[in-house]
Every structure is written in structure tokens, then in C-alpha cells.
C-alpha positions in Angstrom: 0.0 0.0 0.0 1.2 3.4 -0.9 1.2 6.4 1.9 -1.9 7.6 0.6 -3.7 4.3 1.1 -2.4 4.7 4.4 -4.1 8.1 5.0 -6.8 7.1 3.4 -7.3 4.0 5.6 -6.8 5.9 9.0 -9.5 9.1 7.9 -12.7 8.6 9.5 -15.8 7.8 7.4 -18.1 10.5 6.4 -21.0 10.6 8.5 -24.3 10.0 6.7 -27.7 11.8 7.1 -29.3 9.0 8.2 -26.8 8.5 11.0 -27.2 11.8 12.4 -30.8 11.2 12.6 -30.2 7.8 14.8 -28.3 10.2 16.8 -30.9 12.6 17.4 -34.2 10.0 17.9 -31.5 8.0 20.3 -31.0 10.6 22.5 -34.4 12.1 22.0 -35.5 12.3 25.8 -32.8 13.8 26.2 -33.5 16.8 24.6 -36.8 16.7 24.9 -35.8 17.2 28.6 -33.4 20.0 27.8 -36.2 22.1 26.4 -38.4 21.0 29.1 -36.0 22.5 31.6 -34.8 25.7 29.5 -39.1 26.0 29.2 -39.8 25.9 33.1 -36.7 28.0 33.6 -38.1 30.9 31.5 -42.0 30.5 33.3 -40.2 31.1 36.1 -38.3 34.4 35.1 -41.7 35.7 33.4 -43.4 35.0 37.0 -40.2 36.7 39.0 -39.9 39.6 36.4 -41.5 43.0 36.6 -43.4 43.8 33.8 -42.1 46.9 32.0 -43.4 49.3 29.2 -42.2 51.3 26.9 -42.5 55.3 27.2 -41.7 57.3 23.7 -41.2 61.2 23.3 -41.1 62.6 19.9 -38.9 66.1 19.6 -38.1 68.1 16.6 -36.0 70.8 16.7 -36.7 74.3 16.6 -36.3 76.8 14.4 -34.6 79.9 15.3 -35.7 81.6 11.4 -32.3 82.7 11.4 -31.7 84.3 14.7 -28.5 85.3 15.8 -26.8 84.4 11.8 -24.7 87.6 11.6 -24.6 88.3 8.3 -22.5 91.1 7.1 -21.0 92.4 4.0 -17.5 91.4 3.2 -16.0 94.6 3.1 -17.2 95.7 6.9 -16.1 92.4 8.1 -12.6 93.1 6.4 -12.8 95.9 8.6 -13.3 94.5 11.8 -11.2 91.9 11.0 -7.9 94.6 10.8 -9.1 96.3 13.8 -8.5 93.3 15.7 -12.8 93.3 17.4 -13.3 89.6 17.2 -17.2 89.6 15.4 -19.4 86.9 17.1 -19.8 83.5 14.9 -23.1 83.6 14.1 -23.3 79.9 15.3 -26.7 78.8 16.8 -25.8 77.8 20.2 -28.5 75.8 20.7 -28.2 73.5 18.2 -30.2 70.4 18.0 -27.0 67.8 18.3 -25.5 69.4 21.4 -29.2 68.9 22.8 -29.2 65.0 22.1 -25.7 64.9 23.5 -26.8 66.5 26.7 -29.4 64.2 27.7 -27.9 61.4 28.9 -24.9 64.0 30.4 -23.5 64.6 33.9 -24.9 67.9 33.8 -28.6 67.0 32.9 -28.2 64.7 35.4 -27.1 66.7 38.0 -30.0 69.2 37.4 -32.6 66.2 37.8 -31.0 65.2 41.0 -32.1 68.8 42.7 -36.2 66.7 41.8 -36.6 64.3 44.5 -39.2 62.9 43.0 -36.8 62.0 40.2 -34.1 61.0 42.5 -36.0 59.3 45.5 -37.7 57.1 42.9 -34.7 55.7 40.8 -32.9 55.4 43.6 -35.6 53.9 45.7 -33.3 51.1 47.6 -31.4 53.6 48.8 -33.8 56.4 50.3 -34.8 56.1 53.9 -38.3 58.1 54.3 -37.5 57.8 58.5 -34.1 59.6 58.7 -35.2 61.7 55.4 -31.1 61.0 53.7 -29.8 58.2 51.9 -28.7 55.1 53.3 -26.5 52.2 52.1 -28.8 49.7 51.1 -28.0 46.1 52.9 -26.3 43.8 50.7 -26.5 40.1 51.7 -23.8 38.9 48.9 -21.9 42.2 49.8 -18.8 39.2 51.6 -18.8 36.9 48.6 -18.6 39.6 46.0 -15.7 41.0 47.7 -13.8 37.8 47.7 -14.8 37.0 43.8 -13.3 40.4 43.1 -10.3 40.1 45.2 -9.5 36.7 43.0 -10.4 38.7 40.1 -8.1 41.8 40.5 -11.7 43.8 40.4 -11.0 47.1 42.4 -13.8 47.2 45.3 -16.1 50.3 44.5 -17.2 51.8 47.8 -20.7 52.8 48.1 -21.5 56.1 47.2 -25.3 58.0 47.9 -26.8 59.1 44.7 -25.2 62.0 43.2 -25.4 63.5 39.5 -22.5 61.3 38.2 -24.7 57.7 39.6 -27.8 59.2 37.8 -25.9 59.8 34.4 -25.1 56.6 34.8 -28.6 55.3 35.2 -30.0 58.0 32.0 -27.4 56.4 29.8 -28.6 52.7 30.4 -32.5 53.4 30.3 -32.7 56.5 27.9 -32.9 55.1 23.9 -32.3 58.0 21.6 -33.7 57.1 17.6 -33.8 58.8 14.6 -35.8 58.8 11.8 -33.4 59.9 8.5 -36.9 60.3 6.8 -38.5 63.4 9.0 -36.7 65.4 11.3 -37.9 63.8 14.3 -35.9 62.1 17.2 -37.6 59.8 19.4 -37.1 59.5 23.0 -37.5 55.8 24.3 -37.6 54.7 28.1 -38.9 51.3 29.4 -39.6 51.2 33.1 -42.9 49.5 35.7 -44.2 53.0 36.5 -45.5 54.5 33.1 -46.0 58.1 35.1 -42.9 58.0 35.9 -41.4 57.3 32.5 -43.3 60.1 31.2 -42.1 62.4 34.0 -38.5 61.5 33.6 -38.3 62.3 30.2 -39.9 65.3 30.0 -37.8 66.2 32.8 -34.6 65.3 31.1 -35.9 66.6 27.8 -36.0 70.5 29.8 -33.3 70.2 31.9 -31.1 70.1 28.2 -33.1 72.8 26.9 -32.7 74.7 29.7 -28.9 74.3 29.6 -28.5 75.2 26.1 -31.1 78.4 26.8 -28.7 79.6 29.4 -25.7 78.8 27.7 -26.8 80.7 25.0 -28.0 83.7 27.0 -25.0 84.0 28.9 -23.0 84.0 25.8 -25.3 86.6 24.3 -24.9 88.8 27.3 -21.0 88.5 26.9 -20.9 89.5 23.5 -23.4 92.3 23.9 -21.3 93.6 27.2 -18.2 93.3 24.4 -19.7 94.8 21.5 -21.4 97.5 23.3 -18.3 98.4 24.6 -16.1 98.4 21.2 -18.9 100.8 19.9 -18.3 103.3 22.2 -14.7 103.3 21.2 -14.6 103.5 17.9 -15.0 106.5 15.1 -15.2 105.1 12.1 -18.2 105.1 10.6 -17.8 101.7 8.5 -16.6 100.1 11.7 -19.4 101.1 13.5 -21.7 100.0 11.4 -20.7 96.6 11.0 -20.3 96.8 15.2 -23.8 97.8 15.3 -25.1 95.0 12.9 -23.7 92.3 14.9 -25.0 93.8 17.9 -28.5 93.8 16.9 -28.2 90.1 16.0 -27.0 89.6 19.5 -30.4 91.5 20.6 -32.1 88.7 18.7 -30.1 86.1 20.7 -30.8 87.5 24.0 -34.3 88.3 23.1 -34.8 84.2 22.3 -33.3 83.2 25.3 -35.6 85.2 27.2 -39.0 83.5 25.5 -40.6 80.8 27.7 -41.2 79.2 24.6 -39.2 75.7 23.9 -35.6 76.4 23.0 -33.4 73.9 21.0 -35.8 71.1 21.1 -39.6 71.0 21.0 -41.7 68.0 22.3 -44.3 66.5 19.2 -47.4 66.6 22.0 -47.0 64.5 25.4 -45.3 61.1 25.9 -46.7 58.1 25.6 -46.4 54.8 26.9 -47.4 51.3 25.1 -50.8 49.7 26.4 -48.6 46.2 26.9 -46.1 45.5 28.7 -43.0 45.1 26.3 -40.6 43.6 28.7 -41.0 40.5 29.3 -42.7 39.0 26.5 -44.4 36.1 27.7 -45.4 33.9 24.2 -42.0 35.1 22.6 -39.9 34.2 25.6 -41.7 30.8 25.7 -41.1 29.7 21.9 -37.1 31.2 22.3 -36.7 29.1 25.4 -38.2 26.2 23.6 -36.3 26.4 20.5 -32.9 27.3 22.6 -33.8 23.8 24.4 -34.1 22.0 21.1 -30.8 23.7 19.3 -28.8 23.2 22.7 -29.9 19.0 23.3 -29.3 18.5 19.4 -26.2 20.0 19.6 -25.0 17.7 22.5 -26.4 14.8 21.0 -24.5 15.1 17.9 -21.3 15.9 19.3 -21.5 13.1 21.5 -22.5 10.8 18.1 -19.6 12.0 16.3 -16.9 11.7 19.1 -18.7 8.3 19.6 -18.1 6.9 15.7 -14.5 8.8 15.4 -13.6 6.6 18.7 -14.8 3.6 17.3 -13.3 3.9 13.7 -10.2 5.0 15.3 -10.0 1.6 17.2 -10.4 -0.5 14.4 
């Protein structure tokens, strides 16, 4: 026999179709009892769980028609420029990205933490209504986490009572931001028990980033009036002052916007509102998932095991 007979002789047989199938209907109680298992452990979690639903908020941005765009003519702006009076950008500070990056920031977050209803309620476990202050919540695992962590090289993280930088935390995990390339519309997705407070929180988050940006920008438009008002008393020439005086009446706009009650970078599309099911958990969905997750996993066994099984055997002979 040559060396490739040799090879030949020692490769194990392909493994039929029909072989598989003896593989599978031999260990079928098997897996039948896998999904059985995977089955009962899900009806358990859907018993265990809290149901949640899902609270949306629809905001569009709003639309400044043009305020505080300094537009000036070339030649003035020359002008200015070689005087060395640095013009204001022109720049919407309120723009509608900055306002979806602020909601799940540290200083949104802070702002909702001066609403204890906001605050007592995500942080319920920790609030104590009898000593009105927050209170390390017992935690019977608290010794075996410490040891799994000190095996682990996992720094302990001391307990710390609810401050902004615990609550951005808790806005980036919960708060879903989605966009719709089609309409210029962002929606604003929460899934919690309470559907009031869902609502709440978001339309409390939603204004504390407006508010932000409205101040931001006010306090900007304040320091470029105090600037510009003062370069215009300073100066005599006529061009100069003109351009001066342009850009200062744009800044009037600013201010004047800031000042409105009405919504400033962002504007809600009516109230939130929540689904009429629960969306979390999802009782029939769960149930088939668990089922076929049984099936895939006890085939999967059985087969390997069948395989490992002939390779064994062909290997011996």
C-alpha cells in the first residue's frame, strides 16, 4: 500500500444523514428534557420579572428663522477683521446635536438630582423616608462579591449616595435616543414598571437640556453684547461702526430668544406616551425562544456526543 492508502485507511468515514438522525431520535428524551428544563426556567423568570413598558417622546428641533446668523457684508467684516474686534460666529448655540448629546450627560443629570421625586424614585433602595437622607442599602452577597473580586483583581467600588455622576449613569442605560433619516424627528424611548414616571423623567430630562443650552446661550449673548457695546463706544469710524452695530443687533435677537418661555433647541411633538402592553417580558416570545434554545442546545449535545462516539470507534479498528 502506498502512503496515501495509508491516509486514506486511517480518515474517519463520512458521517451520513441517516446517522445523524439515529443520533438525534437516540437521544431524544434527552433533549426533549433540555427544552423542558430551558421551558420551566423561563416560566419562572416571566413570574419573577416586573413587567415593563415602553414610554416614547417625539422632539423636533426648533427653528430659530435665522436668529443670531450675523450676516455682514465682506467689506465691513474686512474691517473688523484689521481692527483686531473679534465679530461673534453667528453659530446657533442651541443646536439640535449638542441637545441630544446632553441628555444622557452629567450635567442634565445633575440638574434632575435637585427633583426628588426623580431621584428618591430611581434610587428607591437607597432612600430612607424615617431619617429623610440616603442610606446604604444592605447587601447580603456584599462578603462573597468581595472575595470573587479580590481573585479577580476587580478594584472594590465603595458605596457612594446618589449624586449626578450615579444618575448619568442610570439615564445612559434606560434612555434610547432614535432617529428617523426620513423626517426630522428624534424619538425619546424609556422602558420602566411606572409609566407616570417614565413620562415624568423624560420630559424632565428633555428640559433640563433645553434649559442648559437656553442659558448657555444667554450667557454668551450677554458677553458678546457687554463686548460689542463696549467696542462701539470706542470706535469713530463710521464703516466700523456700522458693522459693530449689525452684529449687535443680531446679538439683541439672541438675548431676546433666550428670554422667551417658549421651547428652545428642542420642541416635544405633543405628550409622551407609553405602550398599552407590557414590552418587557414577553411572555409567548420568551416561551417559543426558550423552547427552540432547548431543542438547538440538546441537538447540539447529542450530535457531538455521536460523532466523538463513531471517530472513537473507527479510530480503534
Amino acid at each position: 500500500m502506498t502512503e496515501l492508502d495509508h491516509l486514506a485507511a486511517r480518515a474517519p468515514a463520512q458521517i451520513s444523514m441517516a446517522t445523524l438522525a439515529r443520533f438525534l431520535w437516540r437521544d431524544r428524551l434527552f433533549i426533549l428534557g433540555t427544552s423542558v428544563v430551558a421551558v420551566i426556567m423561563t416560566i419562572v423568570y416571566i413570574h419573577t420579572s416586573t413587567f415593563k413598558y415602553t414610554t416614547y417622546l417625539q422632539v423636533t428641533p426648533v427653528s430659530t428663522g435665522g436668529v443670531g446668523a450675523v450676516s455682514l457684508p465682506s467689506g465691513l467684516r474686512s474691517i473688523a477683521s484689521l481692527a483686531g474686534i473679534a465679530m461673534p460666529s453667528g453659530q446657533d448655540a442651541a443646536s439640535f446635536d449638542l441637545y441630544l448629546e446632553l441628555l444622557k450627560s452629567v450635567n442634565v443629570a445633575t440638574e434632575l438630582m435637585n427633583q426628588p421625586q426623580i431621584a428618591r424614585k430611581v434610587f428607591s433602595s437607597e432612600w430612607s423616608e424615617a431619617e429623610n437622607s440616603w442610606k446604604k442599602p444592605p447587601d447580603r452577597l456584599g462578603g462573597a462579591k468581595r472575595i470573587v473580586k479580590a481573585v479577580l483583581g476587580v478594584p472594590a467600588r465603595p458605596w457612594v449616595p446618589p449624586n449626578g455622576a450615579r444618575l448619568q449613569e442610570y439615564l445612559q442605560a434606560v434612555i434610547k435616543i432614535e432617529s428617523n433619516p426620513k423626517v426630522a424627528t428624534v424619538t425619546l424611548r424609556l422602558e420602566h414598571a411606572d409609566r407616570d414616571f417614565s413620562s415624568r423623567l423624560l420630559l424632565a430630562t428633555h428640559m433640563a437640556a433645553d434649559q442648559f443650552l437656553r442659558r448657555k446661550a444667554m450667557n454668551r449673548a450677554q458677553a458678546n453684547i457687554a463686548y460689542l457695546s463696549e467696542k462701539l463706544s470706542s470706535t469713530s469710524i463710521a464703516e466700523l461702526r456700522m458693522a459693530i452695530a449689525q452684529s449687535l443687533s443680531e446679538q439683541e435677537k439672541v438675548l431676546m430668544s433666550t428670554s422667551a418661555t417658549i421651547p428652545f433647541a428642542a420642541e416635544p411633538i405633543g405628550e409622551p406616551f407609553s405602550s398599552l402592553r407590557p414590552t418587557a417580558p414577553r411572555p409567548i416570545r420568551d416561551l417559543i425562544l426558550a423552547l427552540l434554545f432547548g431543542l438547538v442546545l440538546g441537538a447540539s449535545y447529542s450530535l457531538a456526543r455521536g460523532v466523538l462516539r463513531s471517530e472513537s470507534t473507527a479510530g480503534r479498528a
